[in-house]
N, C-alpha and C positions, 0 to 999 in steps of 0.2 A: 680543476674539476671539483664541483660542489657533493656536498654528503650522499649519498646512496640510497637512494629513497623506494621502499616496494612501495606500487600498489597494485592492490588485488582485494577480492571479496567473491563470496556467494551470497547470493539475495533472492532469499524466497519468503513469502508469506506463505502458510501451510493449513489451510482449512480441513481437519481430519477428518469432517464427516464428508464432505467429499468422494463419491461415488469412484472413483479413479485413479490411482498412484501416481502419482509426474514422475514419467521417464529421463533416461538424459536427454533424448531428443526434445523434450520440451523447453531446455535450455537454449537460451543464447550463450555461448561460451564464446569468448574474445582474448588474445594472445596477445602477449606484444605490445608493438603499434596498433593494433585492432582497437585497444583500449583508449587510446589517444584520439583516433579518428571519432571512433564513435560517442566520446563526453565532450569531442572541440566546440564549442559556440553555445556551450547546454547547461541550463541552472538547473543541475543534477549534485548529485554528490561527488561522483565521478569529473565532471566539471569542475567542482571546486577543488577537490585535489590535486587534478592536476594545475591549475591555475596556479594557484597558491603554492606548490611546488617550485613553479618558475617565479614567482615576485620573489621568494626566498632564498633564492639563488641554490636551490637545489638540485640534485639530478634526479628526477621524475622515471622510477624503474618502471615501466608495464609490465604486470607479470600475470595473470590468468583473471577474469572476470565473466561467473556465471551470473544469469537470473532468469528466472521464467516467472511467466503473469502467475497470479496468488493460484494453487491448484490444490492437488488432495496430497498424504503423504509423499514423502520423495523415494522412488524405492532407494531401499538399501544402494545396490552397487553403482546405482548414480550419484549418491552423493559420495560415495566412497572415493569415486575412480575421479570425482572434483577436487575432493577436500584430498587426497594424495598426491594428485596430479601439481594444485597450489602449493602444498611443504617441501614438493622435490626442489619445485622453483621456487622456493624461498631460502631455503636450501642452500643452493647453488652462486646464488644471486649477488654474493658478497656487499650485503646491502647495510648502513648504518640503522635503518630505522625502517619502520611498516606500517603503512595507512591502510584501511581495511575498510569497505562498501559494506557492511550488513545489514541486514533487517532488523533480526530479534526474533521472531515466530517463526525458525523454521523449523521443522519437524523431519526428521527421515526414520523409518525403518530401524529399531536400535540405535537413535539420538533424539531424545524428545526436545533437543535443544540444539542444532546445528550450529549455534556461534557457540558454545559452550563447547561442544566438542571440538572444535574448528580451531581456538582459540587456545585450547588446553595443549594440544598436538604442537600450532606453533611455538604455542612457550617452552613446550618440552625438548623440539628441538632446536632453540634459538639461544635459550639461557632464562635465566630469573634477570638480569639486566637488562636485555634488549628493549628498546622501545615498541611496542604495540599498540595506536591508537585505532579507534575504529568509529564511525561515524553511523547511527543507530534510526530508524524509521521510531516513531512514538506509539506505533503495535505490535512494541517487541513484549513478548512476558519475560523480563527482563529477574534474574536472581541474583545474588550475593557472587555466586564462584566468576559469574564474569567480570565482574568489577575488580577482584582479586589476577585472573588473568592477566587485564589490558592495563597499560597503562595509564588509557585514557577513554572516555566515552562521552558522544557527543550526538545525543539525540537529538534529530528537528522538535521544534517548536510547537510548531503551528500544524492545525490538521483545516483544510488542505494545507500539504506540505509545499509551502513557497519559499522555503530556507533552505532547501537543502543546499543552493551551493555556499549559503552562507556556512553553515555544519560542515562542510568541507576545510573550509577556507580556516574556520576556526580551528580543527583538528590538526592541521601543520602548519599553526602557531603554536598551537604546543609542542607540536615534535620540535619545532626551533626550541624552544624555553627548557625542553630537558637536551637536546643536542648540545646545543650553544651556550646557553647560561647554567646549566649544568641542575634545573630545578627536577623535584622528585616532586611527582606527584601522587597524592591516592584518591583512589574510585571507591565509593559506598554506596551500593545498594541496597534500598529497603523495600521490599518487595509486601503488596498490601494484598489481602484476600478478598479484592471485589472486583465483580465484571461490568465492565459499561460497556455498550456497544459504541462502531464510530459517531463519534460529535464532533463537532469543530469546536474551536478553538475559543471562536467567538462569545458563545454562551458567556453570559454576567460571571458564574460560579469559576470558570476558568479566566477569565479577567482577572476576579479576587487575587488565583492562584498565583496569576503571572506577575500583580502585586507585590506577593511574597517573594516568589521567586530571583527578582530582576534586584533585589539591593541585595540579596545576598551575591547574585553573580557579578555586581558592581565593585564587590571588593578585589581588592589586588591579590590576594590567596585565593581566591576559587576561579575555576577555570567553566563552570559550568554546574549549574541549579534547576535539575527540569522532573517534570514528571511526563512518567509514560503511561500513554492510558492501556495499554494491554491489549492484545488480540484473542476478542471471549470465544472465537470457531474453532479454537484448538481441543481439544478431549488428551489434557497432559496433565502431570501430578500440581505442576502448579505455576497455572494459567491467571493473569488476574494484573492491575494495574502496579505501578511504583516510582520511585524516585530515584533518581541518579546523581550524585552531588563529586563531581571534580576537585580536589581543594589541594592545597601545598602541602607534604606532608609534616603532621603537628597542627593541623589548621581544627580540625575537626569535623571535615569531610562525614564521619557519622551522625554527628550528630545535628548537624545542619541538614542531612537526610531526613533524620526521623523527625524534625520539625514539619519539612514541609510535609512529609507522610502525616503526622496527626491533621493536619490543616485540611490537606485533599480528604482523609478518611472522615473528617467531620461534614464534609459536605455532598457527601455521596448521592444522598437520598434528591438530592436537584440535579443530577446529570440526566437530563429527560432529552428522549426526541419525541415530536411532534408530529404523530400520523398517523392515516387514516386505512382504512381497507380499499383496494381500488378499485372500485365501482364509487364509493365516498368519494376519493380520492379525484376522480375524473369530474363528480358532478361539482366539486366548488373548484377545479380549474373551470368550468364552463360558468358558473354562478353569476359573473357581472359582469362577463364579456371583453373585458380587459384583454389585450393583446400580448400573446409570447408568456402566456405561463407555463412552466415548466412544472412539470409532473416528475419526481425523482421515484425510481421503483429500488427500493433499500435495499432487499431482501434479495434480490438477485445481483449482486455486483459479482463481476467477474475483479473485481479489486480487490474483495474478500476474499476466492478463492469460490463462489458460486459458478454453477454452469454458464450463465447468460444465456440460456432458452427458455426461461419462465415463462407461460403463458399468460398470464391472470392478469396484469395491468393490460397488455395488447389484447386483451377478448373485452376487456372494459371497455376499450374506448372504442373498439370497433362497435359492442353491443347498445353503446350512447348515443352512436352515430355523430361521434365530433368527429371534426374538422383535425387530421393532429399529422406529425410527422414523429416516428418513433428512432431512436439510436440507442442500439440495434439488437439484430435477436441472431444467435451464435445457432447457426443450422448448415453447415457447410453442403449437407446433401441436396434443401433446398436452392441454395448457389448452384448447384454445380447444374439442378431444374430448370434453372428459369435460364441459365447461361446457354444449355443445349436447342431451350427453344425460342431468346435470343427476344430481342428487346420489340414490345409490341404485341409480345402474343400472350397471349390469356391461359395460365394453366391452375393445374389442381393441385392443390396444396395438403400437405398435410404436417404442417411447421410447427416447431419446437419441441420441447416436452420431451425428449428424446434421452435422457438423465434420469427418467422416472416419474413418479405422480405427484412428489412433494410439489412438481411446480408445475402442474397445472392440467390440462387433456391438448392434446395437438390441434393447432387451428388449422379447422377444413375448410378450405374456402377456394372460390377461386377469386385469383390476383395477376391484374395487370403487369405484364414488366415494361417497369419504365426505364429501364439503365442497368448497365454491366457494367462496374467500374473497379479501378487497382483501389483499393484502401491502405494505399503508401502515404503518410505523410510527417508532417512536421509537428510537433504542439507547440502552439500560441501561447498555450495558458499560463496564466504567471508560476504554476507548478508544474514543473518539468519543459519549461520554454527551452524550443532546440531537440528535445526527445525526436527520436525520430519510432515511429507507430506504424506496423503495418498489419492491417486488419485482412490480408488478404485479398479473394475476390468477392467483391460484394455486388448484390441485385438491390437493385429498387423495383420493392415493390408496393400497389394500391390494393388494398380490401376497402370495399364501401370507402370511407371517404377517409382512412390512415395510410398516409406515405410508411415505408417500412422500409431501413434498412438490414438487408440481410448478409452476416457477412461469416465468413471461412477462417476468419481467426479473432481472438477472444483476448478483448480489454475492452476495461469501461469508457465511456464516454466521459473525455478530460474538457472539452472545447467545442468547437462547429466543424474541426475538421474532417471526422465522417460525416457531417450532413453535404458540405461541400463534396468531398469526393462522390459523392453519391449522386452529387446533381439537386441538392435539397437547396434551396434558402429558406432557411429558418425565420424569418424575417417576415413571408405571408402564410405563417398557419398559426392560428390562436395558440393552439397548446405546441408545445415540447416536449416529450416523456422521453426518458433517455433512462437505460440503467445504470447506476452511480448511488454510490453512502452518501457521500461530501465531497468527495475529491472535483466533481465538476462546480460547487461552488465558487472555487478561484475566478473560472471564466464568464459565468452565467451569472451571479452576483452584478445586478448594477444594471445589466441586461436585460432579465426578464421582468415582467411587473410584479409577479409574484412565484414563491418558489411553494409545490406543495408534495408532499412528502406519501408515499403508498409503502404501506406495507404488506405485503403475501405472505400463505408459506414459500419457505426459501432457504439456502445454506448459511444466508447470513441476515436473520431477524433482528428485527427492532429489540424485542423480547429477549435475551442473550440466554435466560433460564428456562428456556422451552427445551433446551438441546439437551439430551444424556450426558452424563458427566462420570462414568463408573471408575475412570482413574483420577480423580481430584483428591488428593492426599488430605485436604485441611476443608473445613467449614469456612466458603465463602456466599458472602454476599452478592448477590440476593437471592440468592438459590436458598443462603441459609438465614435466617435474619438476625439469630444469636451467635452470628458469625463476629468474632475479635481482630480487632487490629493485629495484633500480634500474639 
């Protein structure tokens, strides 16, 4: 029998201005086997652990895995009755080592830091010896005590995140190299005072970084050289981007942090996105007639932890009179409308906006139902291929000339698989509007002719300094502009 291996994690992204607390019932919680079945065949994190678990010839424990889509705080006694539920069984588990699913931005009710707390708890009852690596999303607001915590930390890459199983796979190669070869590692965190909102990866300014990054990770003493860009929808003492540096210990794991941290801090001022207001927004997707542009609405991603009923890009295009198919607008009441009066009939709407006025006035209209369909499906996209998504039940519906889908559970569009379920081919309507930051770049990159970017108000703006910040302990950037590295 091979070494004893936990895994387990909670994974939330925590948008705190977020009208709504995430309950436990917003979670998927998964036991066991549960945890097996549902990462098999999936370029997940989850995936690569366990993958990478068996090439290693280890014994792959399942032991509890929560997540729910990015929401508002988590109440207290749900993360509670999570994060105790995991220590019992880890606990118990007689296990040599522990691989860990996390985010980085979670937030609960008394933890403004749920892997900190999470992490703290297991070290405490596991030993200062035990192995702890954990495998990190790149919008954790990541600080120093976690790095002291884990033994290991191993944030994706790329935003869209198409590593993740690779971040897996990596994380127990380490547990082997302290299991088996008996190496000690250290984790250094340099946590910087500035907020970016989501970018990819792509932009020139992050090229540079990954430049830097990648000879230092090339050496045989470092296990891992990344920067995280921070998740700026949190309202925590201190929220804001940093670097993560893995190294042997003796190697100088700090200080190969604070390199690439001066490097990222000097190029702050270029982490730009590109976007317009969405009336703007819609007229230069229509401007040259080009086929299959996609219209991304930022500011509402339910990936941030935004409602997904924003009005303001679907009143645009409806008020254009383009030609568009929208993915999708989070209205479960109108689902449940257009289900009762069933595919064909024509009813009165009064959709979205239901989260308050930041995003937008309800659209009144009436709207054709074209389709009742399961929004079960699989994702294609090269981030999270295998993920299995279920958007509940969704309506298709027509106003003036926008396909709309409408659906009863809440995640951003990764792919075509809710246009598909829908009954949509994305293939004959000029535009695409779909709400997504970046993460639908993975699939629609290549795809569409042009990508064009809308931003509203919304829980999660372009603008990251628009938002209240009454608990932010230190002067950051660019809220502050005589804000310091350090």
């Amino acid at each position: 029998m091979g070494l004893r291996i936990g895994i387990a994690g909670v994974f939330h992204e925590t948008n705190t201005y977020a009208p709504r607390h995430t309950a436990l019932d917003a979670f998927i919680v998964l036991r066991g086997g549960e945890i097996i079945t549902y990462s098999q065949d999936t370029k997940t994190y989850l995936g690569g652990l366990v993958d990478a678990c068996v090439s290693n010839g280890f014994e792959a424990v399942p032991l509890l895995y929560a997540e729910a889509t990015p929401s508002g705080t988590i109440e207290q006694s749900a993360y509670l009755t999570l994060r105790d539920e995991l220590a019992s069984m880890v606990a118990e588990a007689n296990l040599d080592g522990l691989l860990l699913a996390l985010h980085g931005a979670g937030v609960a009710e008394g933890a403004d830091n749920i892997e900190e707390d999470l992490c703290g708890l297991l070290r405490e009852r596991c030993g200062p010896s035990f192995p702890i690596i954990a495998t990190l999303d790149l919008h954790g607001n990541l600080n120093p005590p976690l790095g002291r915590l884990c033994s290991a930390l191993f944030p994706v890459r790329y935003n869209p995140h198409t590593d993740q199983h690779e971040r897996g796979v990596e994380a127990v190669r380490c547990m082997a190299s302290i299991l088996v070869d008996g190496v000690q590692w250290e984790t250094a965190i340099v946590s910087l005072p500035m907020l970016i909102p989501p970018v990819p990866t792509s932009l020139p300014v992050f090229k540079e970084l990954e430049a830097i990054c990648d000879p230092i990770e090339d050496r045989d003493d470092v296990a891992c050289a990344r920067i995280m860009h921070g998740f700026p929808y949190a309202d925590v003492p201190h929220c804001g981007s940093s670097v993560c540096v893995v190294a042997r210990a003796g190697a100088g794991a700090a200080a190969l942090a604070k390199r690439v941290a001066e490097a990222l801090w000097q190029r702050r001022t270029r982490i730009k996105v590109d976007c317009l207001p969405p009336a703007e927004a819609v007229a230069e997707a229509m401007r040259d007639g080009q086929p299959m542009v996609v219209i991304n609405e930022f500011s509402d991603n339910t990936g941030a932890g935004s409602p997904g009923d924003g009005t303001h890009l679907l009143r645009a295009l409806i008020e254009s009179d383009a030609a568009a198919c929208f993915s999708h607008m989070f209205d479960p009441e109108t689902v449940r409308q257009a289900a009762a009066a069933g595919v064909g009939a024509t009813i009165e709407v009064r959709m979205g906006a239901r989260f308050g006025p930041l995003h937008g006035e309800p659209i009144v209209a009436s709207a054709e139902v074209l389709g009742i369909n399961s929004g079960l499906y699989n994702v294609k996209s090269p981030m999270g291929t295998g993920e299995i998504i279920d958007l509940g039940l969704l309506a298709t519906l027509r106003i003036a000339k926008v396909v709309i889908i409408v659906s009863s559970g809440r995640r951003q569009t990764l792919d075509d698989g809710p246009f598909i379920k829908a009954g949509i081919d994305i293939s004959q309507f000029p535009i695409v509007a779909l709400k997504s930051s970046q993460h639908f770049r993975a699939y629609f990159t290549g795809r569409a002719s042009r990508i064009v970017t809308a931003d509203a108000p919304g829980l999660s703006p372009v603008t990251v300094s628009h938002l209240p910040r009454p608990r932010l302990a230190r002067k950051t950037w660019p809220i502050h502009e005589d804000a310091a590295a350090t």
